[in-house]
C-alpha positions in Angstrom: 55.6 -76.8 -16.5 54.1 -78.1 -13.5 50.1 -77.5 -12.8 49.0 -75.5 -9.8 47.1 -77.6 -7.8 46.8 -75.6 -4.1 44.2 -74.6 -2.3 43.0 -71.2 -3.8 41.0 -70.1 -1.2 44.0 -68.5 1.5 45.3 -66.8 -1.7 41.8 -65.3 -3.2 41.3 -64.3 0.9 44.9 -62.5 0.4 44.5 -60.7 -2.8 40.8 -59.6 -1.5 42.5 -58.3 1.7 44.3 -56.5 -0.5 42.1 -54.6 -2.7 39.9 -54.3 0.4 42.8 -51.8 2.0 43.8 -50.0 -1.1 39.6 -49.3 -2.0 39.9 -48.2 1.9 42.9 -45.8 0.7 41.5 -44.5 -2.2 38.2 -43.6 -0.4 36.5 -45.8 -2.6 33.2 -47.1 -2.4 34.1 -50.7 -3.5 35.7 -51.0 -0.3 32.0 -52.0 1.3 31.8 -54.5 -1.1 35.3 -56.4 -0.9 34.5 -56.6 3.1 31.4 -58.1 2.5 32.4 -60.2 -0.1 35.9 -61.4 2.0 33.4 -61.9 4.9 31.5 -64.7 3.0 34.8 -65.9 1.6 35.8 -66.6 4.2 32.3 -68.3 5.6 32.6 -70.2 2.7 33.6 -74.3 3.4 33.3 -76.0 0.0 36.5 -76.1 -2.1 36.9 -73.6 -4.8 38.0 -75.0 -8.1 36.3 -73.2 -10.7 35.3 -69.5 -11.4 31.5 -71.0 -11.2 32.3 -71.8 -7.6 33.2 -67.7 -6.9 30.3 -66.9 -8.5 28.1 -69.1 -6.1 29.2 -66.8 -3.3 27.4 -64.2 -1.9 29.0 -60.5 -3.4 30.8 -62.1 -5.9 30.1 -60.3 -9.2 32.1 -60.5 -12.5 34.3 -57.6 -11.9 35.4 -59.4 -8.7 36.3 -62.8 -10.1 37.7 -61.1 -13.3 40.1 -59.1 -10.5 41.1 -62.5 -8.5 42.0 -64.4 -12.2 44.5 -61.8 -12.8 46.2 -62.0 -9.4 46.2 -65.9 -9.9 47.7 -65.4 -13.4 50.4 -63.0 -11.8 51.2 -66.0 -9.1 51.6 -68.7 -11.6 53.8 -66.7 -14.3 55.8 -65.4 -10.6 56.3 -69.0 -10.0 56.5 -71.0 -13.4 53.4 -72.9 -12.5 50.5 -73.0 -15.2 47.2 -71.8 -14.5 44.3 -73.8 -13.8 42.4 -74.6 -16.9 39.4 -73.3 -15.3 40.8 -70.1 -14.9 42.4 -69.5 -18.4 39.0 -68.5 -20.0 36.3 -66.8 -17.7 34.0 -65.2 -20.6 32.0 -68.9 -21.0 32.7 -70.1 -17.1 31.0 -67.0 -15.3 27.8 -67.2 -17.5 28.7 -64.3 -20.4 27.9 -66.5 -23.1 24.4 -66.1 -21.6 24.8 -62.5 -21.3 26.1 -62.1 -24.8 23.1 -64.0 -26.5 20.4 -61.5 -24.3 22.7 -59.0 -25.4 22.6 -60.0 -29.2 18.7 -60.7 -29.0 17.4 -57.6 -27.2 19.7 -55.5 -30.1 18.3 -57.4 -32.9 14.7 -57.1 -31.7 13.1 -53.8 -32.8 12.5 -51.1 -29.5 9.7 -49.3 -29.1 10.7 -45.6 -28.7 8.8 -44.5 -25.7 7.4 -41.2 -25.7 7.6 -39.1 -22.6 4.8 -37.6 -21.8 4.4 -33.9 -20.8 4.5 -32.9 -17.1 1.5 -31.8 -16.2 1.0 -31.1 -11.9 -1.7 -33.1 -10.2 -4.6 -31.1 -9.2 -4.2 -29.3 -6.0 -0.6 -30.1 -5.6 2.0 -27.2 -5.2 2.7 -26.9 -8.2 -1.0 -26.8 -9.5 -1.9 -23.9 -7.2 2.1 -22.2 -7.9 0.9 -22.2 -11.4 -2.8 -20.8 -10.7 -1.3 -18.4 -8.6 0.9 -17.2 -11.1 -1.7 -16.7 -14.4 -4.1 -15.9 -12.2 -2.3 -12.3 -10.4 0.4 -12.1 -12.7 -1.3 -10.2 -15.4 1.7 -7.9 -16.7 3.7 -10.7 -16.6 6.4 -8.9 -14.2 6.6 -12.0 -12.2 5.7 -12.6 -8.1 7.8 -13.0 -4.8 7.7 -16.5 -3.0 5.6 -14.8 -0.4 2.8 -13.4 -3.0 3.0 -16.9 -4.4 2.2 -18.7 -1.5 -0.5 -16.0 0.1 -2.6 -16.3 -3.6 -1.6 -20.0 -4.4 -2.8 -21.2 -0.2 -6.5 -22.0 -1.2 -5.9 -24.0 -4.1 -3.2 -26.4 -3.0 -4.4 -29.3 -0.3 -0.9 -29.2 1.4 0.6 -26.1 3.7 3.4 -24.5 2.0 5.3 -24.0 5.3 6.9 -26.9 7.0 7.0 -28.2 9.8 10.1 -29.6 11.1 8.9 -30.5 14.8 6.8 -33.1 13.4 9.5 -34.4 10.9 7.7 -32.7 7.8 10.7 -31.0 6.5 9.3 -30.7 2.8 6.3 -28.2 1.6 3.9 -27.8 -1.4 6.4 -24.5 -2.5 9.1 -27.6 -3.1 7.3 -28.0 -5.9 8.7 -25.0 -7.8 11.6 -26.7 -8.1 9.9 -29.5 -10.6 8.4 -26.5 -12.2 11.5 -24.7 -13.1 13.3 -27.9 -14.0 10.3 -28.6 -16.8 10.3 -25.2 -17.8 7.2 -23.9 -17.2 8.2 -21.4 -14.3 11.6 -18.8 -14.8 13.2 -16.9 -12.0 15.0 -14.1 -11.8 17.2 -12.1 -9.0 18.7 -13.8 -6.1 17.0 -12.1 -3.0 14.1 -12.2 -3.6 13.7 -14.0 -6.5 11.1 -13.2 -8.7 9.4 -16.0 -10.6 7.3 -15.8 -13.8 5.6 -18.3 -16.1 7.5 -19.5 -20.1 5.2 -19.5 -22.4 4.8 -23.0 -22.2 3.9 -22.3 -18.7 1.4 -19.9 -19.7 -0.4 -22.4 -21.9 -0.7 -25.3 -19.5 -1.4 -23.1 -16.8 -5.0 -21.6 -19.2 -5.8 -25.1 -19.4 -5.2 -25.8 -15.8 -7.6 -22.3 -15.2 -10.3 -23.5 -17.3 -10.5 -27.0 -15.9 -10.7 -25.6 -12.2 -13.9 -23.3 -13.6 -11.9 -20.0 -11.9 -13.8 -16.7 -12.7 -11.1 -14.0 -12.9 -8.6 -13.9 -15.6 -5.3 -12.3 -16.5 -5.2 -9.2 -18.7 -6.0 -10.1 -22.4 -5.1 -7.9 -25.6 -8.7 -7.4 -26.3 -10.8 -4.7 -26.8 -13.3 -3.6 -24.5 -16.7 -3.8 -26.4 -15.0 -7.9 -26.2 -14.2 -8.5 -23.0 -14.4 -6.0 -19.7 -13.0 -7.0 -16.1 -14.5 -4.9 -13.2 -13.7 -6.7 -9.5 -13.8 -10.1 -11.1 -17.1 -9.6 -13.1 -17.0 -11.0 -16.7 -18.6 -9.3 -19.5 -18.4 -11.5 -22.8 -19.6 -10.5 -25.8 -22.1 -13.5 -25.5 -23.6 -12.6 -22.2 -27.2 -10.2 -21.9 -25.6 -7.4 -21.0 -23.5 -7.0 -24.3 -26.3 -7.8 -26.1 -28.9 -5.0 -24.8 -25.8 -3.0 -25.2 -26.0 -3.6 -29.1 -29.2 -3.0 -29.1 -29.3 0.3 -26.9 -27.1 2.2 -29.0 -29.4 1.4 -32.5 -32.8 2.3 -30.3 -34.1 5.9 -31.5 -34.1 7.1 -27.5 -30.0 7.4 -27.8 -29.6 11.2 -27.5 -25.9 11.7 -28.1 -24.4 9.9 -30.9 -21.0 9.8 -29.5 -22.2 7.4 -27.2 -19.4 4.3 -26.3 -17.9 2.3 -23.5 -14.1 3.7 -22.9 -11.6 1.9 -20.8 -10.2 3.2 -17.5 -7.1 1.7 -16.2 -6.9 1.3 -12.3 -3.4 1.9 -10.7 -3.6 -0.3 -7.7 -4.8 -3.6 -9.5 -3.4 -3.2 -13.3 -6.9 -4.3 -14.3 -9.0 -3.0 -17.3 -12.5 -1.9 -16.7 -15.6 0.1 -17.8 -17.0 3.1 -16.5 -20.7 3.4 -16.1 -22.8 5.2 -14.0 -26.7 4.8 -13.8 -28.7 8.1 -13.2 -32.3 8.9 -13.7 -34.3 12.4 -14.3 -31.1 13.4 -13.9 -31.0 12.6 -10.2 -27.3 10.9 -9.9 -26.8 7.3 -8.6 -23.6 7.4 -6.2 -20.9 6.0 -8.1 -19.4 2.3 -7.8 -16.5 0.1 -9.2 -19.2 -2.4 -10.1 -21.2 -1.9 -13.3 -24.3 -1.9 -12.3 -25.6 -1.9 -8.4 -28.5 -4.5 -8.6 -29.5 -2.9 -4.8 -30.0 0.9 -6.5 -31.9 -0.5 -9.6 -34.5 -2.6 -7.6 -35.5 1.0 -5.8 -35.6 2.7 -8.9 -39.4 2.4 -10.0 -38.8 3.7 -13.6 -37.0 2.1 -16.7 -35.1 4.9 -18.0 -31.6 5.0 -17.1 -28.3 6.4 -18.3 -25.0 5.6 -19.3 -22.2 8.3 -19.3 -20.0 8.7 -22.3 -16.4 9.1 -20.1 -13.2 10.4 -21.5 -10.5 8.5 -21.4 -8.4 8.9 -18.3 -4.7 9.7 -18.7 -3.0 6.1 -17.9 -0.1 8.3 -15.8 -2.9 9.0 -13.0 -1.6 7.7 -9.7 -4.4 7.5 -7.3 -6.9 5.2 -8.3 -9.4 6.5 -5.1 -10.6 9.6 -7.7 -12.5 9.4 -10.5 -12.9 12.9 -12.6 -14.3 12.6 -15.7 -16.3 14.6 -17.9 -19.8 12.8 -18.6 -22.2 13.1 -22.0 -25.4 11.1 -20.8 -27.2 9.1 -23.0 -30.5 8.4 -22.3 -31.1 4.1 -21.8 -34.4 2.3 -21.7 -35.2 -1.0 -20.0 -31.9 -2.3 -18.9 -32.8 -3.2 -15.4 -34.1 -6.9 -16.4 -30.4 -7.7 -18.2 -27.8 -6.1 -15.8 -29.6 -7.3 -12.0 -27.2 -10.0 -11.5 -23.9 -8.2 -12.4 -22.5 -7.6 -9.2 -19.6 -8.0 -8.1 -18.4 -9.7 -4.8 -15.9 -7.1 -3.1 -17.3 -3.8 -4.4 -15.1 -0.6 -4.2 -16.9 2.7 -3.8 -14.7 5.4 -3.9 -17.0 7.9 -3.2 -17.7 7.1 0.0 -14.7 5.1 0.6 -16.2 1.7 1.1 -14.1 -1.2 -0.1 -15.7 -5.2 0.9 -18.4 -3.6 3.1 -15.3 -1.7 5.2 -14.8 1.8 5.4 -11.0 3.0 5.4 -9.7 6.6 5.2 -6.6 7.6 3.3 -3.8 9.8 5.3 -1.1 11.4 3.2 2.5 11.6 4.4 2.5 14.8 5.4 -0.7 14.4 7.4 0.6 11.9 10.4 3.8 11.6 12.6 5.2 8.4 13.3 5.7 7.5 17.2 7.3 4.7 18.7 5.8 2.9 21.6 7.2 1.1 24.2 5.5 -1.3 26.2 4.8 0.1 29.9 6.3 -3.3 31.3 9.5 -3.1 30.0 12.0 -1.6 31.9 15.4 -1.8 33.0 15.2 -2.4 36.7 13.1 -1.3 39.3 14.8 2.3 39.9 14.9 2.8 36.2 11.3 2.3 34.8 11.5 5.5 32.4 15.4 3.8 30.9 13.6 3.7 27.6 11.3 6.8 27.3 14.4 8.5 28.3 17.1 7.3 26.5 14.9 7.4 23.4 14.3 11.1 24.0 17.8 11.8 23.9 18.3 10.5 20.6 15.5 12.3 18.9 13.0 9.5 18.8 9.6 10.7 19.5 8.1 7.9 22.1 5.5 7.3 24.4 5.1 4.4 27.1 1.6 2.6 27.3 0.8 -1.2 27.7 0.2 -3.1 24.3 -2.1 -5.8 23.9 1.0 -7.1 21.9 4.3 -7.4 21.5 6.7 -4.8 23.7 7.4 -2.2 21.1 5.7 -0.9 17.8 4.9 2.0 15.8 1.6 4.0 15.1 1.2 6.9 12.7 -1.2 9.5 14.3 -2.7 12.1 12.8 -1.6 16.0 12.9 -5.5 17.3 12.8 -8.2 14.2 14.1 -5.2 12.9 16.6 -6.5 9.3 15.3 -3.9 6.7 15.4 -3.4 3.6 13.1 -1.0 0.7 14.3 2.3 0.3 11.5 3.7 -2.8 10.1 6.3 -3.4 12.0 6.4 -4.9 16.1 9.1 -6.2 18.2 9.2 -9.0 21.2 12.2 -8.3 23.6 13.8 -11.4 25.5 16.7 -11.1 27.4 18.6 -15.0 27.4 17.6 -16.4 30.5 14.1 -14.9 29.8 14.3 -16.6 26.5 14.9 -19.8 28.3 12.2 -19.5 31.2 9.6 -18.9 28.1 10.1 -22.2 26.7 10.4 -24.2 29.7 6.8 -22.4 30.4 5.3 -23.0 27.1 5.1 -18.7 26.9 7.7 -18.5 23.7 5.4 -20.7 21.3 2.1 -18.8 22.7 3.5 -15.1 21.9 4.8 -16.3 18.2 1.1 -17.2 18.0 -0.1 -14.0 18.5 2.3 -11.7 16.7 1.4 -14.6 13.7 -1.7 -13.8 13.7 -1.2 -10.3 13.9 -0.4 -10.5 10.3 2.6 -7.7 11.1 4.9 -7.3 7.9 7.9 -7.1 10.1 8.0 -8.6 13.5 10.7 -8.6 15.3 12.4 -10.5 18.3 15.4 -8.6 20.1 17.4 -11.5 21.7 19.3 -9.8 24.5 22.7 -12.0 25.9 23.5 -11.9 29.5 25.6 -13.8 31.9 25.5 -17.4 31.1 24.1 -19.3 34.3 23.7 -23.0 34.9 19.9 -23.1 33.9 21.4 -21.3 30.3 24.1 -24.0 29.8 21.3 -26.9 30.3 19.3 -25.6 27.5 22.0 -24.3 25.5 19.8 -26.6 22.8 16.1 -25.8 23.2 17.7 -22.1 22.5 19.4 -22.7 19.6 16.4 -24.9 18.1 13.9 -22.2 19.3 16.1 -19.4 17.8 16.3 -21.3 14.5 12.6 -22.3 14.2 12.0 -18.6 15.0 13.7 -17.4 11.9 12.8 -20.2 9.1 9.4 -21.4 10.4 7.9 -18.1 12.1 9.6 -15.6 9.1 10.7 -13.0 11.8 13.6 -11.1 12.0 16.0 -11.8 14.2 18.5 -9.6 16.2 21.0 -10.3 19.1 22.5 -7.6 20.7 25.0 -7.7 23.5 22.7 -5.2 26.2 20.3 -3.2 26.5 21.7 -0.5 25.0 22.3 -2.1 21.5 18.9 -2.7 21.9 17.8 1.2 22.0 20.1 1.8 19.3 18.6 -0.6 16.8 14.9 1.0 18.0 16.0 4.8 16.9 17.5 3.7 13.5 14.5 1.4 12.8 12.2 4.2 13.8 14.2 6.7 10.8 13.7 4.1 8.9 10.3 3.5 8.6 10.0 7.5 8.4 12.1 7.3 5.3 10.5 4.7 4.1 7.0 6.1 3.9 8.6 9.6 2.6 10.9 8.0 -0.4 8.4 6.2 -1.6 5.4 8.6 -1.2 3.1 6.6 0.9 -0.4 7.1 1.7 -1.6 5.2 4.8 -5.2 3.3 4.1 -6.4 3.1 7.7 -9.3 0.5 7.9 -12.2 0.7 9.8 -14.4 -2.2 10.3 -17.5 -1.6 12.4 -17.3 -5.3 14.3 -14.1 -7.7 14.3 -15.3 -11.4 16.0 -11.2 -12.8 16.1 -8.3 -12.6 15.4 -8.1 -14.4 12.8 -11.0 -12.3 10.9 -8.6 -9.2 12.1 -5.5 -10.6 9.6 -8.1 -11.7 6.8 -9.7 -8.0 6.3 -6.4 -7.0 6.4 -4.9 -9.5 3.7 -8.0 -8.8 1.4 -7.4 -5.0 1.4 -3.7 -5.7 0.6 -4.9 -8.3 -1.9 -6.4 -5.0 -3.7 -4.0 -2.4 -3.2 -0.8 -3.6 -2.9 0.0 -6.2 -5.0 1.4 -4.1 -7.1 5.0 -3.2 -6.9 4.6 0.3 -7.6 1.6 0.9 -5.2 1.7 4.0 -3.1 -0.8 2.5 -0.2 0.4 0.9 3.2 -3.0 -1.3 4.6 -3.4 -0.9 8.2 -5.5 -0.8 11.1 -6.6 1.6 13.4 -4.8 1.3 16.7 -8.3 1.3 18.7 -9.0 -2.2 16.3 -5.4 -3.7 17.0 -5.9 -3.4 20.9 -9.1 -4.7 21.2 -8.2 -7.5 18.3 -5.2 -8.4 19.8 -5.8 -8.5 23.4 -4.9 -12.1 25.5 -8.4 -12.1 26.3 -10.5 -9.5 24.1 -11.1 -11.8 21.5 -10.1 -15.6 22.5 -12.2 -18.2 21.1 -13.9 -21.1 23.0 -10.7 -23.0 21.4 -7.8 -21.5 22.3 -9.5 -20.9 26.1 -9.8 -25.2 26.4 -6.5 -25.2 25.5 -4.8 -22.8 27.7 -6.6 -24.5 30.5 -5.1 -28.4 29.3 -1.7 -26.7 29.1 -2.0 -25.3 32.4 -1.9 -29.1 33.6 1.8 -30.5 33.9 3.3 -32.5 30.8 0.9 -31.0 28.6 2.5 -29.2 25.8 0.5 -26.9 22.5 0.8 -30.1 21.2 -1.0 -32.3 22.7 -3.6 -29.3 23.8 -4.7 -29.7 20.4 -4.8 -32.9 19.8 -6.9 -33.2 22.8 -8.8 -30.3 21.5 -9.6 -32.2 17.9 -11.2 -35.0 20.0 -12.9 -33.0 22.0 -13.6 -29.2 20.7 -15.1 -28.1 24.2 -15.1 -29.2 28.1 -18.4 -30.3 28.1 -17.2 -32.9 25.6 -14.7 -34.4 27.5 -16.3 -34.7 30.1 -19.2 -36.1 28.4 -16.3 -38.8 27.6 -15.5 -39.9 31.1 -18.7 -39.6 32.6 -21.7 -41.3 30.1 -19.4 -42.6 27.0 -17.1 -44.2 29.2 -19.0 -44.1 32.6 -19.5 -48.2 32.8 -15.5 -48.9 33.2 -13.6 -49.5 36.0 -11.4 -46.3 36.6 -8.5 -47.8 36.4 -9.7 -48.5 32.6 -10.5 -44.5 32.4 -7.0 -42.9 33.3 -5.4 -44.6 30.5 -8.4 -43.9 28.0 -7.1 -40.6 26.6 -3.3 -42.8 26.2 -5.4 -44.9 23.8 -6.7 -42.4 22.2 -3.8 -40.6 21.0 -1.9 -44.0 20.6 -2.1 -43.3 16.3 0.2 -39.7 17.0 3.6 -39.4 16.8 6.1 -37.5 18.6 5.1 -34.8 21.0 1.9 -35.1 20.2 0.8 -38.7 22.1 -0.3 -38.9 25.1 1.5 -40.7 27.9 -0.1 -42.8 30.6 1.5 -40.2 33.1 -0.2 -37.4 31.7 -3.6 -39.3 30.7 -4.2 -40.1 34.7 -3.7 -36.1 35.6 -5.9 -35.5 32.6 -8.3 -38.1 34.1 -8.2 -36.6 37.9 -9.2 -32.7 36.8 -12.3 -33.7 34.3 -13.1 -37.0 34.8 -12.9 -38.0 38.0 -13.4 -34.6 39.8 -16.2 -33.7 36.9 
C-alpha cells in the first residue's frame, strides 16, 4: 500500500473550512476558534509533517489536531493510501505522555482539603449595614421592605444604595442582598414588595456584627424586665447604678407599700418594651416622660426624696400609644438623684404635652379633617379657560380649591373641621404636557423640579405626562424623553402616568383624591401634624419628618400618617424661602451657557462660594497671562468624566463673568 506523501497543509485548510461552516451552522461557539486557527493556518509557511508541527501554531489545541487526524485517516482508507506514521499515534506526539505523568503525580500526592471560610460582609459594605439594618429594627422578626432597609441601613454603609446610571454606576450597596440571600443569611418573602428577614444564621453573625460596631439600641430580647429595660434607646443592665440602687431601694425601711415593682408597658407604635416610672415629690407630680428619669427636673428638685409609682400592667390590645392611664401606688424613694442623672435619653417623647425630639405635633382623628385637593393657580387650560380645573373638578364631586404652591402643581391637605388648620398629605403631582416635557430638559428645569419634590420627602409624587401633537422639536428629542422618562421612574422612585389629554388627567385627580379618603378611613388613621418652631432648609424639613416616621410608623400596623403643617411646607419648600448659599452659586453657573447641574457642582466642590472663585482668578492665579486663565477651570476638572468636565468652550465664558469682569 503506497505511503501518503502530499502536502497536508491544502487538505488540513479544507477540513478546517469545514468544521469552521458547520460550528457556524450549529451556532456554536467553536466556530471563533476554527477562524482563528484556519487564519494562522493559513499564515503558516513551514511544512507540516508531524502533529508537533500543528501544535506549534497559534489556536491549535488537542481537540483540534485530534479532529484533523481523523479526517486524514478517512482520506487515506478513501484512497488506499496508508497514513503517515506520525499521524497513526497522537497520544505521545502532542505532548500527553507529559500530561498523563502530571496527571498521575498530582493524584498520587495527598491534597489538602481546603476549607471555605464563612462569608462574613466587609465593614460598611451593603451588606454590613443590610444586615445592621435588619437586627437592628427588625425586633419581631416580621421582616422589612427594600425601602425601610435602605432608609435605616443609609448611615452605616459608605456607598449610596441608589445608582446612578448617568455617570455609568449602574450597581448599588442594596446589590449586595443578593450575596446575602445566596449565603443564607437573609430570606425573602412576597413578590411585590418583598419582605426580607434574617436565618438564624443571619441573626448570629449579624449580633456579632452589632457588637463590634459598639451600636446602643438592641432588638427585643426574651428577658425579663428587672434584666434588661429599653426606653428610647436607653439601656438598663442589671450591672449598671441604676439597677443597683434599685436593689437596694426596695430593702431600705423608707419603702411604704410592699407591692412595690417595675411592670412592663408595651408601646404600639415601636414594639419596644419599657418601664414606667414617674418621679414626684411631697406629692407635687413631675409631668410625665418616656424617659426614665429627666436629669433637667431632678437637678431643680432641692430635696432627695422621690417616688416611684407601682403601675398596673396595661392591656397589650391598647392601640394608641399617646395615653398613658394607669392606676399608681407610690412608694416613697431616697437618694436616687446621684445614680439616675445621666439616664436620658436622646429623642424623648412626652406625651403629655405632646412633645416628641424637642417638636410639638398634634394628633387629628379621621373624623376631625376633610381632605381637599389643590390645584396650582398656574395651571390652566388656555387663556379663556383658567377655572378648566376648579370646574371640572366640581362637577365630579371633588372638593378643590386653586392657590399657588411653593411646589409641585397639585396636592392634598387635610384641614380641620373646628381650628380650620391645614396640614400638607403625602401625596403631590408635577403636570407636563410633551412638548413642555421636552422644553424642561433642554432648559435644565426637569432635573431642578425632581430636586425639589426629592427633597420634599413626599410618599407619593407624581408626574402626569400629558401627549400632544408630535412637532419637529418632539421628534429631535424623541431620546432625551424616553431617557428622562425612564430615569424618572427607576432613579427618582415616582409614579408615572401618561394620559392622552387633559381630561384623562382630571379623571385620574378625582379617583386619586377617593382614594386617599378611603385610605385614611379603612385603615383608621390619625394624622400627626408636626409643628417645629424654626426649619433652616429643606433638607432639615425631610429629616424631622423621617425621624418622626422613624418612631411611629415603622410598624406595619401603625394607625399614624407624619405630616407637616401646610404653613411649614410653603415656607420650606419655596424656590427661594429657604435656598442655601449652595444651591444659589449654582443656579447662577447654570444660568451661563453649556453649563449643566453637573458641572455646577463640580465647580461648586472647588469652590463652595463666589468669593472663592474669584479669589482663584484674581490673587491664586492673578500672575498668568489670561490666555493661561480661561483654560484654568478645563484643567481643573480634567480628572472628571462624562458630563461632568469642563470644556475649554465653557471654561473661557466661565472665565469672562468671574474672572475677568470680577
Amino acid at each position: 500500500m503506497p505511503v501518503f506523501d502530499e502536502e497536508l497543509k491544502p487538505f488540513f485548510v479544507k477540513w478546517l473550512e469545514r468544521e469552521a461552516i458547520a460550528a457556524t451552522k450549529r451556532g456554536s461557539r467553536l466556530a471563533l476558534l476554527y477562524n482563528k486557527a484556519l487564519d494562522s493556518l493559513r499564515r503558516h509557511n513551514d511544512p507540516i509533517t508531524c502533529p508537533k508541527d500543528l501544535k506549534a501554531i497559534r489556536y491549535f489545541g488537542d481537540k483540534t489536531i485530534e479532529s484533523l487526524t481523523n479526517y486524514l485517516r478517512q482520506h487515506c482508507q478513501a484512497n488506499n493510501l496508508e497514513v503517515p506514521i506520525a499521524f497513526t499515534t497522537i497520544s505521545e506526539s502532542i505532548g500527553q505522555k507529559r500530561s498523563s505523568e502530571l496527571l498521575q503525580a498530582r493524584q498520587e500526592r495527598p491534597s489538602k482539603v481546603q476549607k471555605q471560610k464563612p462569608y462574613v460582609p466587609k465593614h460598611r459594605s451593603g451588606g454590613y449595614a443590610i444586615m445592621i439594618a435588619l437586627y437592628i429594627r427588625d425586633k419581631a422578626r416580621n421582616g422589612l421592605n427594600k425601602d425601610e432597609i435602605i432608609r435605616i441601613a443609609t448611615p452605616f454603609a459608605d456607598r449610596s444604595f441608589t445608582s446612578n446610571p448617568a455617570a455609568n454606576d449602574f450597581y448599588s450597596a442594596w446589590n449586595s442582598i443578593k450575596v446575602l440571600i445566596k449565603h443564607e443569611l437573609v430570606s425573602f418573602t412576597g413578590h411585590a414588595p418583598k419582605i426580607y428577614y434574617l436565618t438564624s444564621a443571619g441573626i448570629e453573625l449579624a449580633k456579632q456584627l452589632k457588637i463590634a460596631e459598639g451600636l446602643k439600641s438592641s432588638p427585643l430580647r426574651e428577658e425579663s424586665a428587672q434584666e434588661m429595660s429599653f426606653d428610647n434607646n436607653v439601656r438598663v443592665s442589671p450591672e449598671s447604678s441604676f439597677s443597683k440602687s434599685l436593689q437596694d431601694l426596695y430593702k431600705s425601711p423608707t419603702i411604704v407599700s410592699k407591692k412595690s415593682q417595675i411592670l412592663e408597658e408595651f408601646n404600639v407604635s415601636t414594639g419596644e418594651r419599657r418601664p414606667l416610672y414617674d418621679l414626684k415629690q411631697n406629692s407635687h407630680s413631675i409631668p410625665n416622660s418616656s424617659s426614665p428619669i429627666r436629669s433637667d427636673i431632678l437637678r431643680e428638685t432641692p430635696s432627695k426624696s422621690f417616688v416611684v409609682p407601682h403601675r398596673k400592667p396595661s392591656s397589650s390590645k391598647s392601640k394608641d400609644n399617646t395615653e398613658n392611664e394607669e392606676n399608681e401606688e407610690n412608694v416613697q424613694v431616697d437618694g436616687l438623684q446621684s445614680s439616675i442623672k445621666q439616664t436620658t435619653s436622646l429623642h424623648t417623647h412626652d406625651r403629655t404635652n405632646r412633645i416628641y425630639a424637642g417638636i410639638n405635633y398634634e394628633i387629628w382623628k379621621k373624623e376631625e379633617f376633610d381632605v381637599i385637593l389643590i390645584v396650582d393657580n398656574r395651571e390652566i387650560r388656555s387663556q379663556t379657560e383658567r377655572d378648566f380645573f376648579y370646574s371640572r373638578l366640581t362637577k365630579l364631586g371633588i372638593n378643590n380649591e386653586i392657590r399657588p404652591l411653593p411646589l409641585g402643581d397639585v396636592t392634598w391637605v387635610a384641614r380641620h373641621k373646628v381650628s380650620h388648620k391645614e396640614a400638607i398629605l403625602n401625596h403631590i403631582c408635577e403636570r407636563k404636557r410633551l412638548d413642555d416635557l421636552a422644553f424642561s430638559i433642554k432648559d435644565g428645569r426637569f432635573q431642578e423640579q425632581k430636586n425639589r419634590l426629592t427633597k420634599s420627602a413626599m410618599k407619593h409624587c407624581y408626574y402626569l405626562v400629558e401627549e400632544t401633537n408630535a412637532s419637529s422639536f418632539i421628534s429631535n428629542m424623541g431620546d432625551a424623553l424616553q431617557t428622562a422618562i425612564s430615569m424618572t421612574v427607576m432613579i427618582s422612585n415616582f409614579h408615572l402616568k401618561r394620559f392622552k389629554d387633559i381630561d384623562e388627567t382630571i379623571a385620574f385627580l378625582a379617583v386619586n383624591t377617593r382614594v386617599i379618603k378611603e385610605d385614611i378611613i379603612s385603615k383608621d388613621k390619625h394624622l400627626m401634624v408636626l409643628k417645629p418652631r424654626t426649619i433652616e432648609n429643606q433638607n432639615e424639613y425631610s429629616r424631622i419628618l423621617n425621624t418622626f416616621r422613624d418612631k411611629f410608623e415603622l410598624n406595619g400596623s401603625s394607625k399614624y400618617e407624619c405630616v407637616h403643617s401646610y404653613p411649614i411646607f410653603q415656607s420650606a419648600m419655596a424656590k427661594t424661602g429657604m435656598i442655601t448659599v449652595k444651591e444659589m452659586f449654582i443656579m447662577m453657573l447654570m444660568t451661563i451657557k453649556g453649563v449643566s447641574l453637573e458641572k455646577g457642582i463640580v465647580i461648586q466642590n472647588s469652590f463652595p462660594t463666589p468669593s472663592h472663585l474669584i479669589r482663584f482668578y484674581k490673587e491664586e492665579n492673578g500672575h498668568l497671562p489670561e490666555s493661561e486663565k480661561k483654560l484654568l477651570l478645563m484643567k481643573h476638572s480634567i480628572n472628571q468624566v462624562g458630563n461632568k468636565k469642563i470644556g475649554k468652550v465653557v471654561s473661557e465664558k466661565i472665565y469672562e463673568i468671574w474672572g475677568a469682569s470680577a
